[in-house]
TORTOR-474366 format. One line per 4 residues: number of its first residue (from 0); for each residue y, z, x of N, C-alpha, C. Coordinates in pm, whole numbers, plus 50000, padded with zeros to 5 digits. Example, Ala and Ser with C-alpha at 12.3 -4.5 7.8 and 13.67 -1.06 7.14 Angstrom:
0> 49431:50780:51319:49550:50780:51230:49670:50780:51320 | 49775:50708:51285:49894:50714:51367:50003:50787:51290
This chain:
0> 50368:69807:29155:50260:69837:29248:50318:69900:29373 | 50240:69974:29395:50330:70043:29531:50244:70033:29672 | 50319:70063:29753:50269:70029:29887:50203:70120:29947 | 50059:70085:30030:49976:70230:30067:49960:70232:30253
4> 49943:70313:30247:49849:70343:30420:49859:70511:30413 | 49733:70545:30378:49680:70671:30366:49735:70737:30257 | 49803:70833:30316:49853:70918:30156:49983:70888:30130 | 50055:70842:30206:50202:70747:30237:50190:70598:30140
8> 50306:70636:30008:50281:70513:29885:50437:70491:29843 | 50465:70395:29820:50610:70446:29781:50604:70350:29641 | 50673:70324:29541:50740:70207:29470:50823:70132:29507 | 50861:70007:29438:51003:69959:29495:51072:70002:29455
12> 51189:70020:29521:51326:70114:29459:51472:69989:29515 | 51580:70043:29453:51667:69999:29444:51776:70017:29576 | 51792:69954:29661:51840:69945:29762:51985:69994:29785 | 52085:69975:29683:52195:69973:29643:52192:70128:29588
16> 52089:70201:29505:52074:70287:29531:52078:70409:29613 | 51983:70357:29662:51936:70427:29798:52042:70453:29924 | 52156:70426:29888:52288:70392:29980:52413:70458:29908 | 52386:70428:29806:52504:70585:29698:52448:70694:29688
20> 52308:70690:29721:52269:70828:29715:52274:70875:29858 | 52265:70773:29945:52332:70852:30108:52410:70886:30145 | 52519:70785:30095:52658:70830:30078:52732:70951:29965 | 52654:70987:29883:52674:71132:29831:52654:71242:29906
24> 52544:71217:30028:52523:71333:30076:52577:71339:30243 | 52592:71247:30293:52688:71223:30422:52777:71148:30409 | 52873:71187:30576:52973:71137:30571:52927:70916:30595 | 53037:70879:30542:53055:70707:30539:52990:70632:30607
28> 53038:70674:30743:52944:70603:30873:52822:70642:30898 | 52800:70772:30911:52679:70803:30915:52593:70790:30821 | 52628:70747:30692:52529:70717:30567:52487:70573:30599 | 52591:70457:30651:52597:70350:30675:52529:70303:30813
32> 52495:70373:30874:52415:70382:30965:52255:70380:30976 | 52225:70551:30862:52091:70545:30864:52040:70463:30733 | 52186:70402:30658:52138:70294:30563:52060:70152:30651 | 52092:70172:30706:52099:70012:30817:51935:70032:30893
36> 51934:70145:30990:51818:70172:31027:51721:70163:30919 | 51713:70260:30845:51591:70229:30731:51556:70114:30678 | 51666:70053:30676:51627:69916:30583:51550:69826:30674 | 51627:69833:30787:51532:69730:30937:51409:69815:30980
40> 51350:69940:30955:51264:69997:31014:51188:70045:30883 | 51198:70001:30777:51142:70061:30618:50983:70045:30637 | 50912:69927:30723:50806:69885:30692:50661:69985:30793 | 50773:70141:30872:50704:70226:30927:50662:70339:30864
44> 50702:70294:30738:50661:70432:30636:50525:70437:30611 | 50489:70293:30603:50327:70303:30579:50284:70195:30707 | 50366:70160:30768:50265:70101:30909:50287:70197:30996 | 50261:70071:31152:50244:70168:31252:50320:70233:31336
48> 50288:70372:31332:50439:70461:31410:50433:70409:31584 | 50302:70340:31636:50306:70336:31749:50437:70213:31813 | 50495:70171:31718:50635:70094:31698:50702:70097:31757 | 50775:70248:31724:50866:70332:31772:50884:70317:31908
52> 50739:70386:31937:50733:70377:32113:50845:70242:32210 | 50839:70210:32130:50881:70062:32231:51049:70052:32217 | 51087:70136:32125:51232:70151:32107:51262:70229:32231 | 51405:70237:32241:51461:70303:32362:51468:70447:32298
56> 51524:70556:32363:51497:70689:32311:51635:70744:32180 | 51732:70659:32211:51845:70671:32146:51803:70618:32040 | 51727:70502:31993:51725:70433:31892:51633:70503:31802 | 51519:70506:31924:51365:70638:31816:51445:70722:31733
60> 51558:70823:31818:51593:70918:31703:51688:70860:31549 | 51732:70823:31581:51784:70705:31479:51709:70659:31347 | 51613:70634:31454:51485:70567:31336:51477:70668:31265 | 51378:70774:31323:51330:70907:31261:51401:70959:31198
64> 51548:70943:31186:51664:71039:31115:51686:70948:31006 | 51651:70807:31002:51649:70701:30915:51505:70700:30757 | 51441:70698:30837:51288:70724:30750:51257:70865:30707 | 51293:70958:30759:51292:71080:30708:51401:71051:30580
68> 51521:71044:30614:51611:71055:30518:51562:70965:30384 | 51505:70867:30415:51432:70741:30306:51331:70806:30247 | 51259:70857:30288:51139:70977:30240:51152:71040:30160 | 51269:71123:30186:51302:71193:30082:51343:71147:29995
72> 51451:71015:29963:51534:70966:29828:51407:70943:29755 | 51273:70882:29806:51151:70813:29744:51092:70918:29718 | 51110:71051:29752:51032:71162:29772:50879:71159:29794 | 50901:71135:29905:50760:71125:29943:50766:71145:30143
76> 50858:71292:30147:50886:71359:30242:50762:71401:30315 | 50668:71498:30216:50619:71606:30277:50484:71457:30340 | 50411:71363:30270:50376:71272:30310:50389:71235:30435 | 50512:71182:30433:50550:71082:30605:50577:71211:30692
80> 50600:71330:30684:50576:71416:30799:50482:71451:30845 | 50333:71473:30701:50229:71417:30804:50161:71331:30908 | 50235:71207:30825:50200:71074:30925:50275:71116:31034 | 50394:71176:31061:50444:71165:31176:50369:71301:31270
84> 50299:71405:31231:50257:71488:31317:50126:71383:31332 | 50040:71317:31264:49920:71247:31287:49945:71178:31390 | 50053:71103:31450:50111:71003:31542:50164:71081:31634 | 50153:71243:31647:50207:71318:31781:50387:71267:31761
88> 50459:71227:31638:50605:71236:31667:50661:71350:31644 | 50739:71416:31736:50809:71505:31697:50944:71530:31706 | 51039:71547:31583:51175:71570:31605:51201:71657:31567 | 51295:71772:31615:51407:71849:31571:51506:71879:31643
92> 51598:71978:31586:51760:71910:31596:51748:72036:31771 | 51816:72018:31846:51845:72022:31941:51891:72170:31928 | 51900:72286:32011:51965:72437:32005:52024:72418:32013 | 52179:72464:32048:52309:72442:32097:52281:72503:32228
96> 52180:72552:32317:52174:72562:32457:52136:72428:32513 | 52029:72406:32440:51978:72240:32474:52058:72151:32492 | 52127:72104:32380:52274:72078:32395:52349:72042:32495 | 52427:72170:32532:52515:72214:32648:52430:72144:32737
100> 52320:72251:32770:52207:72130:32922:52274:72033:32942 | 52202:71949:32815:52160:71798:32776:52330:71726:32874 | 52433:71827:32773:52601:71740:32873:52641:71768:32951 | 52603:71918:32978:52633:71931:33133:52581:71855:33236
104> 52453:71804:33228:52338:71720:33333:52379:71563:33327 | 52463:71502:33218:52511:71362:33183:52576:71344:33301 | 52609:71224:33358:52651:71190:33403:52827:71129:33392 | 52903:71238:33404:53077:71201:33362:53118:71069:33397
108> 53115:71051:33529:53113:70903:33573:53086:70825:33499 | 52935:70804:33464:52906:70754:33393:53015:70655:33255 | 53003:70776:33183:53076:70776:33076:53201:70655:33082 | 53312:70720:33242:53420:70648:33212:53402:70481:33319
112> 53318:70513:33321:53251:70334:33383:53239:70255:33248 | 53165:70318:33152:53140:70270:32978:53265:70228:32929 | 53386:70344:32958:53536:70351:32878:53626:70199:32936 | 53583:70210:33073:53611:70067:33128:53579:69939:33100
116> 53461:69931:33113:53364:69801:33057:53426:69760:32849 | 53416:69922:32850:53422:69876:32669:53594:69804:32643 | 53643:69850:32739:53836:69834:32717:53825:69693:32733 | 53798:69643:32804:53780:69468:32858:53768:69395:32714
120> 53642:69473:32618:53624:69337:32506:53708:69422:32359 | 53764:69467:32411:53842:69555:32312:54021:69498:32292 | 54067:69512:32175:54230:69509:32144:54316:69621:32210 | 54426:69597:32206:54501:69697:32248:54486:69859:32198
124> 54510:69833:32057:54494:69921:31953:54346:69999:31965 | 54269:69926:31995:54068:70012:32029:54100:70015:32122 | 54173:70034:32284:54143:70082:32350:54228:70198:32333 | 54359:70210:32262:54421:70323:32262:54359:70437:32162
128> 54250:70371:32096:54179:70484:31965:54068:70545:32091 | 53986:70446:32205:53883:70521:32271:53960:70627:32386 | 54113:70624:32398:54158:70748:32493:54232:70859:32335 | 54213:70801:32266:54199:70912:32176:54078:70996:32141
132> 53965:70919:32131:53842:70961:32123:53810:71057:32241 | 53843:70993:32381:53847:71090:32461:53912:71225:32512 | 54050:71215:32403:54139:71320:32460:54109:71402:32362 | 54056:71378:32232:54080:71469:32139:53904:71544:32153
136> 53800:71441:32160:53676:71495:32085:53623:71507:31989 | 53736:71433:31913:53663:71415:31773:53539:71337:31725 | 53480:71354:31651:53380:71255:31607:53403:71074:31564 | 53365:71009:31593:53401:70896:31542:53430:70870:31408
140> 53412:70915:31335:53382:70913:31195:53566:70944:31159 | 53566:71074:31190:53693:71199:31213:53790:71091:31300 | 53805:71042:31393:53852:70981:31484:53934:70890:31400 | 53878:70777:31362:53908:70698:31256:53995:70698:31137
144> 53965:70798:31062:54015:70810:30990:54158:70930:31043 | 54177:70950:31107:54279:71054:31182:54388:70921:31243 | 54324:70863:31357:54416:70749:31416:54467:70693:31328 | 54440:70658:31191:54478:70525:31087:54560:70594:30974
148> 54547:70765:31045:54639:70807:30912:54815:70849:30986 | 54782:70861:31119:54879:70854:31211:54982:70764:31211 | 54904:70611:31188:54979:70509:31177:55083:70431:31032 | 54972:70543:30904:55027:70546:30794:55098:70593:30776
152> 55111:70736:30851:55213:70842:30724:55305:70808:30865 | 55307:70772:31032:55416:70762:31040:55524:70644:30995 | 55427:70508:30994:55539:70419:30849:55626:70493:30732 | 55527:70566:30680:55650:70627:30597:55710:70764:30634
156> 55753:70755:30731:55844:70880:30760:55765:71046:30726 | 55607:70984:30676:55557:71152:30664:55501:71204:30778 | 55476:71157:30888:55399:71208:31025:55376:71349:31013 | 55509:71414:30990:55533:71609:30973:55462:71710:30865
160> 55408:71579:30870:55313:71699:30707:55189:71677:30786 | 55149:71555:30867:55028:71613:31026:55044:71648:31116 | 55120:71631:31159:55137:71652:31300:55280:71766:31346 | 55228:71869:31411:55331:71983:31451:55385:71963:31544
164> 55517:71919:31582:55557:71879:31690:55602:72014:31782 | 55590:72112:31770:55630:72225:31831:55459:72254:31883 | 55388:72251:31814:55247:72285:31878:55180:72137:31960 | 55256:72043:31943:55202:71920:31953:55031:71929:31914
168> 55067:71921:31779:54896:71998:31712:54867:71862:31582 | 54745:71800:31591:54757:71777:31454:54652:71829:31361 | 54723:71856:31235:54635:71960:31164:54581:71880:31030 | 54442:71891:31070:54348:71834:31026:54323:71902:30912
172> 54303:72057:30927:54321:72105:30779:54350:72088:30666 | 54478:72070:30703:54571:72017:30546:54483:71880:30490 | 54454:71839:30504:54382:71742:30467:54191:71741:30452 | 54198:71851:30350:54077:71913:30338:53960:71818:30270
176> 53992:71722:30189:53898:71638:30137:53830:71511:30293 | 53927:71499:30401:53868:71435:30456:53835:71475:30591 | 53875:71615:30645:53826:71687:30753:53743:71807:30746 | 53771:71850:30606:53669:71996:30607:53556:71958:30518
180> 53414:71928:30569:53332:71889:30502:53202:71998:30462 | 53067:71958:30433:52962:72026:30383:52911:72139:30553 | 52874:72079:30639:52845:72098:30753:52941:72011:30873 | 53023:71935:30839:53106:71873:30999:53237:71952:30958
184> 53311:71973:31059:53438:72039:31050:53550:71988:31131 | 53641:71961:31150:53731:71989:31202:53884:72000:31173 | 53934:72075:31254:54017:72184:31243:54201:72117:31246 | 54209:72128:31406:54291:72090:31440:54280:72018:31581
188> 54361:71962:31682:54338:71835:31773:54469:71821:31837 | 54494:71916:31981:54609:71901:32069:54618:71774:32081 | 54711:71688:32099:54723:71571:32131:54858:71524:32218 | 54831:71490:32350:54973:71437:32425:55080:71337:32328
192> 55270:71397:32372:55308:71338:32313:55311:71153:32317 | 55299:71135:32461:55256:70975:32445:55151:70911:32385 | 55023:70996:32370:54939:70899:32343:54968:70882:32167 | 55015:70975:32153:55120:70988:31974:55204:70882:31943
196> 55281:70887:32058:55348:70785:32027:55334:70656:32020 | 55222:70614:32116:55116:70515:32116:55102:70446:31969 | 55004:70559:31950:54891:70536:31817:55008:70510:31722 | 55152:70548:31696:55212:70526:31612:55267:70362:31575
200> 55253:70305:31698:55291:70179:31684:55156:70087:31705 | 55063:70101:31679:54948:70073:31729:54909:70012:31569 | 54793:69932:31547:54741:69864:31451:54596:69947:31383 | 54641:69998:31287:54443:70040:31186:54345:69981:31280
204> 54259:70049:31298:54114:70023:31353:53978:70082:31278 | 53902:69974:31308:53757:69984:31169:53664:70005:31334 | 53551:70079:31284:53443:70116:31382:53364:70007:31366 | 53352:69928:31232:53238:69825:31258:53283:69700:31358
208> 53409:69686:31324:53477:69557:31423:53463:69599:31571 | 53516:69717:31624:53472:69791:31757:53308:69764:31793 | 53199:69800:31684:53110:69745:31742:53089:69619:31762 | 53092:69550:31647:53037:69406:31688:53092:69380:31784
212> 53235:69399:31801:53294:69357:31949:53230:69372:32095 | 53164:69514:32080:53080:69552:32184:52945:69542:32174 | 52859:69461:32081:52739:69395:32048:52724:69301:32149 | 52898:69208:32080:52832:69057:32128:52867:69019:32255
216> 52899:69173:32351:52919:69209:32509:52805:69205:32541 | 52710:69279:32472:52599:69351:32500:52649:69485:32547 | 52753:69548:32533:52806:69680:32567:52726:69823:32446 | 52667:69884:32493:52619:69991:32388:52767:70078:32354
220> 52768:70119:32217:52815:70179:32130:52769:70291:32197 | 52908:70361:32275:52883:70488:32273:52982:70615:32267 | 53119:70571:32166:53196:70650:32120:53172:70739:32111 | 53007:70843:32025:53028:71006:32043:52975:71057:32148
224> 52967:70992:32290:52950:71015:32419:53126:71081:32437 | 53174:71048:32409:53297:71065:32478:53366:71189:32402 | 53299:71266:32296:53312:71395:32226:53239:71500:32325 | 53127:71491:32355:53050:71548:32445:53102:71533:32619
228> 53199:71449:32644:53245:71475:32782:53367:71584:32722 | 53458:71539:32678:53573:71627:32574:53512:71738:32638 | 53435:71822:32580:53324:71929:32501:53316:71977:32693 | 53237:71890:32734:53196:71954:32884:53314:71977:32974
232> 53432:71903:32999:53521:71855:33080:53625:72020:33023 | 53652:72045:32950:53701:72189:32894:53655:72293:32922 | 53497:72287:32900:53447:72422:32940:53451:72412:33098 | 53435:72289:33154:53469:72283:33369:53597:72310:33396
236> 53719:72300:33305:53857:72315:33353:53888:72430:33303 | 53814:72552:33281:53873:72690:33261:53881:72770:33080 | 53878:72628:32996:53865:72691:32835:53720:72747:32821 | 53718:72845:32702:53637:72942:32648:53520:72886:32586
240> 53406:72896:32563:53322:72851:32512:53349:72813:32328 | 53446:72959:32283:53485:73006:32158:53597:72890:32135 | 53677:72867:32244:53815:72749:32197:53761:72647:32232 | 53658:72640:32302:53598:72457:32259:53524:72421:32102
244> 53464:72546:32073:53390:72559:31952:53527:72521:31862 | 53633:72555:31855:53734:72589:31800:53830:72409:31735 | 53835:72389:31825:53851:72244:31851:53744:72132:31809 | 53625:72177:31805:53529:72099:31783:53456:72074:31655
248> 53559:72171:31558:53540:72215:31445:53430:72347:31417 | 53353:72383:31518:53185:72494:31518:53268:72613:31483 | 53345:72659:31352:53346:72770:31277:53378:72733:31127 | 53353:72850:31071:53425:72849:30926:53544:72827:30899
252> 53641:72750:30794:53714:72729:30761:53806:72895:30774 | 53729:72991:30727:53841:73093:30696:53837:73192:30824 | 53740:73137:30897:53789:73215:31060:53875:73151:31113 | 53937:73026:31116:54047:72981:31177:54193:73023:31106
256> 54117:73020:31014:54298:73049:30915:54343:73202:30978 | 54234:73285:30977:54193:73455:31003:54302:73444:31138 | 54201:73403:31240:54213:73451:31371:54316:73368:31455 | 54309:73210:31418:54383:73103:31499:54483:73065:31485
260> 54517:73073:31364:54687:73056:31303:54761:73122:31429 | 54908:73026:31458:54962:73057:31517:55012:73237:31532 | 55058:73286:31666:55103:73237:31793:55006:73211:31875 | 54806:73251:31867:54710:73214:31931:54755:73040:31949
264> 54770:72974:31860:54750:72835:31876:54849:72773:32009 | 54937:72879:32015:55043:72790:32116:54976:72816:32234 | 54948:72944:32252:54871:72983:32415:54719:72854:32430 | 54638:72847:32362:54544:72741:32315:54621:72609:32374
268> 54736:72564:32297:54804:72447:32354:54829:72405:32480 | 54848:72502:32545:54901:72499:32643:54761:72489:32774 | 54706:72571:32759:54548:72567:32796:54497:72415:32818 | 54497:72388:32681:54432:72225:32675:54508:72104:32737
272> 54636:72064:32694:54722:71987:32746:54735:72019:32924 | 54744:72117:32994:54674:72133:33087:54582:72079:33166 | 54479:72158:33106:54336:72099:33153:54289:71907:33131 | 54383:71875:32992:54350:71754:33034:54444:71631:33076
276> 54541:71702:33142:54674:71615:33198:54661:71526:33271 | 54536:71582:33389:54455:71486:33506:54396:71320:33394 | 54303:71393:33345:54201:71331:33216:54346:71209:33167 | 54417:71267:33094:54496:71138:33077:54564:71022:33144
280> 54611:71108:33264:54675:70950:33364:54560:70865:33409 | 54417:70918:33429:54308:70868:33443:54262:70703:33373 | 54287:70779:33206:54254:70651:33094:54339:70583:33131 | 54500:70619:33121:54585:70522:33109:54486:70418:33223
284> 54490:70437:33356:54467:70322:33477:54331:70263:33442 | 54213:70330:33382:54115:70291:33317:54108:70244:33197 | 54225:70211:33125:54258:70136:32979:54358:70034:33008 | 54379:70009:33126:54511:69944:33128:54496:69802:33130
């Protein structure tokens, strides 16, 4: 028997399902995410959207990126987008001018007031992954799995098959099954030699333990805040709109190989490590 409110019906379906099939089509965390939302917010597919309202604005989109995505596995997409224009909701994805706005107008401060507060209920090891998060810009997702491979391959003496010590570069490339994806990208990731050396002696870190840690603070989760200062704090210290894109993964795989392959990459190096030299003695006294 399936469930109704207007033209919005679904069956029961298989939950366990519904979570390999998210995880086929996004990356880990982010499948595990809008697995989580949907399942706590499933009962807005056929109730009431006026719900939402009462969520904070970070969470609404969440939702909506949650139940849409559920819509579709049930297929019964074109459905709940009516309900959602009937309810005046509207989402779509942001321009990349909007964007920019949106981080230029954030508040930077902000941010490293968060980096502070979060270091307090954090290990040694998570606070040295969130001045990674901050120095590099990577995505959390990317972040993660980058810091923990740092700490692997330098145990076994392979560090040099990531990390270029002449570019002080690590190249994300080579490792194409877990950085070059459907739509997320990234490339490569200047990185100071201390905070390298850091992360090398530093302990694996899981994003879910980082949150709960900062749950049961009451501290909000806001690691890909600190991609978007990255992102702004570059384009204010003199880099190109094109070498933040560059860094941020926003091209094709075979325009970097084309155009960026070294000797561009060293002038690039030098640029960045630069611009964020201030940015690092900063964390250190704000991680310490």
């Amino acid at each position: 028997m399936g469930h109704h409110l207007g033209k919005v019906s679904y069956d029961p379906y298989d939950p366990l399902d519904f979570k390999i099939w998210l995880l086929s089509r996004y990356s880990k965390s982010y499948a595990v995410n809008i697995f989580r939302y949907a399942r706590k917010y499933e009962a807005m597919l056929i109730g009431d959207l006026r719900d939402l309202w009462k969520l904070s604005p970070n969470v609404q989109d969440y939702v909506i990126k949650a139940l849409i995505a559920l819509s579709k596995y049930l297929g019964i997409y074109e459905e709940f987008r009516s309900k959602l224009k009937q309810y005046g909701v509207k989402w779509t994805k942001q321009s990349s001018f909007n964007s920019f706005l949106r981080i230029l107008n954030s508040s930077n401060n902000d941010v490293l007031e968060w980096l502070r507060e979060a270091g307090r209920a954090l290990n040694p090891s998570e606070r040295i992954f969130l001045r990674f998060c901050l120095l590099t810009g990577l995505r959390k997702s990317e972040a993660i799995i980058s810091f923990n491979k740092i700490i692997a391959l330098s145990k076994e003496g392979k560090l040099s098959e990531y990390y270029d010590d002449e570019l002080n570069c690590l190249l994300h490339f080579k490792f194409s099954k877990e950085f070059i994806r459907r739509t997320k990208n990234c490339f490569i990731s200047f990185i100071p030699r201390e905070l390298l050396k850091q992360i090398q002696h530093s302990k694996p870190v899981s994003y879910n333990a980082i949150r709960k840690k900062l749950e049961r603070r009451n501290i909000p989760v806001r690691i890909n805040e600190l991609r978007d200062f990255f992102g702004t704090y570059l384009l204010q210290h003199g880099l190109l709109e094109a070498e933040v894109n560059l860094l941020q993964g926003r091209l094709p795989a075979s325009v970097f190989i084309r155009h960026y392959w070294t000797p561009k990459l060293s002038e690039l190096r030098d640029k960045v490590l630069k611009a964020i030299e201030t940015l690092q003695k900063e964390t250190l006294t704000i991680l310490s």
